[in-house]
C-alpha positions as CSV (number, residue, x, y, z in Angstrom):
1,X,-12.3,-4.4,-1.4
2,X,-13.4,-4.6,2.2
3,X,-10.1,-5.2,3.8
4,X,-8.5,-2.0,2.2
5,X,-5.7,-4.3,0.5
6,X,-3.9,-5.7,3.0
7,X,-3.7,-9.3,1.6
8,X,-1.9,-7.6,-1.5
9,X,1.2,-8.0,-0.1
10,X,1.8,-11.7,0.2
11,X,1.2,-11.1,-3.5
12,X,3.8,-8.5,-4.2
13,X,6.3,-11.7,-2.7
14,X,5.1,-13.6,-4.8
15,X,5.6,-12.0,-7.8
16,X,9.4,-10.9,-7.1
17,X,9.6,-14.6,-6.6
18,X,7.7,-15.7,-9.5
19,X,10.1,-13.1,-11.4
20,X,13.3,-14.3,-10.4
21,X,12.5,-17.9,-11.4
22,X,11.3,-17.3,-14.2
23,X,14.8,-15.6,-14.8
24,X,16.7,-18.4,-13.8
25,X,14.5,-20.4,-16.1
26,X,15.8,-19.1,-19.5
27,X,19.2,-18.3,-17.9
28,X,19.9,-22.0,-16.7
29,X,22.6,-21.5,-14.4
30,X,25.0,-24.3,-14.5
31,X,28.4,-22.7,-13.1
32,X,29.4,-21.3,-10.2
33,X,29.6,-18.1,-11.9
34,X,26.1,-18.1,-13.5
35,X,24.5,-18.8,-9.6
36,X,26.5,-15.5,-8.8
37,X,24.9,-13.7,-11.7
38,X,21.5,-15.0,-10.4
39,X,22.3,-14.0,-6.8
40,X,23.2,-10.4,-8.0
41,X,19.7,-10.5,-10.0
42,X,17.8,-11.6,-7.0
43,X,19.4,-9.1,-5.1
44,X,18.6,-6.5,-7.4
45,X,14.8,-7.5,-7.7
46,X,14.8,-7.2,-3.6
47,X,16.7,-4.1,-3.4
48,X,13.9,-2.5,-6.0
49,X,11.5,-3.9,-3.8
50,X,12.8,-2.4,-0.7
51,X,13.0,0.9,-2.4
52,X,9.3,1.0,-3.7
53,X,8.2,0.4,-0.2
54,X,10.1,3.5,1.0
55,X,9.0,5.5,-1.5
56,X,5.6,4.1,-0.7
57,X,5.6,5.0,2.7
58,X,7.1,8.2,2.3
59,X,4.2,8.7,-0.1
60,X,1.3,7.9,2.2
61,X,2.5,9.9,5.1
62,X,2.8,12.9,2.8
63,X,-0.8,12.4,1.4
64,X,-2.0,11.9,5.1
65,X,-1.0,15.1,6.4
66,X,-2.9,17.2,3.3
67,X,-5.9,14.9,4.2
68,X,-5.3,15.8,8.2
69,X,-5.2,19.4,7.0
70,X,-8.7,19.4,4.9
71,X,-10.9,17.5,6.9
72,X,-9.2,17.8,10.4
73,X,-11.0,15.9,13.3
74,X,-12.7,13.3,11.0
75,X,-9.9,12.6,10.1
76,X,-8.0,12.6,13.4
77,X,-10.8,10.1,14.5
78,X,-10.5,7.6,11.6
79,X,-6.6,7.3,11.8
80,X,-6.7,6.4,15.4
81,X,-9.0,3.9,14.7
82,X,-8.1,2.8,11.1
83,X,-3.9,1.1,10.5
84,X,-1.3,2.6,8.9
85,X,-0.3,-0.2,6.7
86,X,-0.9,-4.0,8.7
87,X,-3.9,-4.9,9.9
88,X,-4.9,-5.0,13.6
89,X,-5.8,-8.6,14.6
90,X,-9.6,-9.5,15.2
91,X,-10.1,-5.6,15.1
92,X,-13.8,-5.0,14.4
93,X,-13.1,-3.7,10.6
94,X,-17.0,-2.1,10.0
95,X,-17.2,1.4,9.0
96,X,-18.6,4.5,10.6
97,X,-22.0,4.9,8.7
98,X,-22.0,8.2,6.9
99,X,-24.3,9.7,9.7
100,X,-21.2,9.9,11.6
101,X,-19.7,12.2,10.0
102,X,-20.2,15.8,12.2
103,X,-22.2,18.4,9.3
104,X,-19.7,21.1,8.0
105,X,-17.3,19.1,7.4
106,X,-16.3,19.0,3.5
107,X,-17.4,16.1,1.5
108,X,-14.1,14.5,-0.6
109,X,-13.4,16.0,-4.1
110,X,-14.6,13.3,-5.8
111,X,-18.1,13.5,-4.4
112,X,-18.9,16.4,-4.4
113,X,-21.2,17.7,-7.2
114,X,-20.1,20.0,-10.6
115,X,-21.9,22.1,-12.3
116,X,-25.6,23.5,-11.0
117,X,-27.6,21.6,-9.0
């Protein structure tokens, strides 16, 4: 995925709205009652929603600091270039080639090679 995922989240939307009427689909609300019970569902599907996105976030900014803490200035350098979480617009989105990348500095964990070489 080139554009690290960013669309994704029109999709998330879409879902909790695709979820909610499909709710009100099999509950056929006809009083006004059973359109209050459907409010407090939708309300519930966004509250969950707004609490996965905190818990998210809190998430990310956790994992960034271990990252800041193993590779340092590579990484300092990529997060001042690189979004949080929305995109820049008509920011140039190509990618450092891997020449870039000062020597000594470790390689991630999940390239670097196990076992003898």
């Amino acid at each position: 995925m080139t554009d690290n995922g960013y669309g994704l989240w029109f999709l998330v939307v879409f879902n909790s709205l695709m979820f909610i009427m499909f709710a009100a689909s099999f509950f056929h609300p006809q009083s006004k009652r059973d359109w209050r019970a459907l409010g407090g569902f939708s309300a519930f599907v966004v509250a969950l929603f707004t609490v996965l996105l905190y818990v998210y976030r809190r998430l990310a900014v956790r994992e960034e600091r271990e990252v800041a803490a193993e590779f340092g200035p590579v990484w300092a350098r990529y997060a001042a270039e690189t979004p949080r979480f929305l995109p820049r617009r008509g920011h140039d989105r190509r990618v450092a080639p891997p020449a870039a990348i000062p020597d000594g500095v470790p390689a991630p964990a999940r390239t670097r090679r196990r076992g003898p070489s």
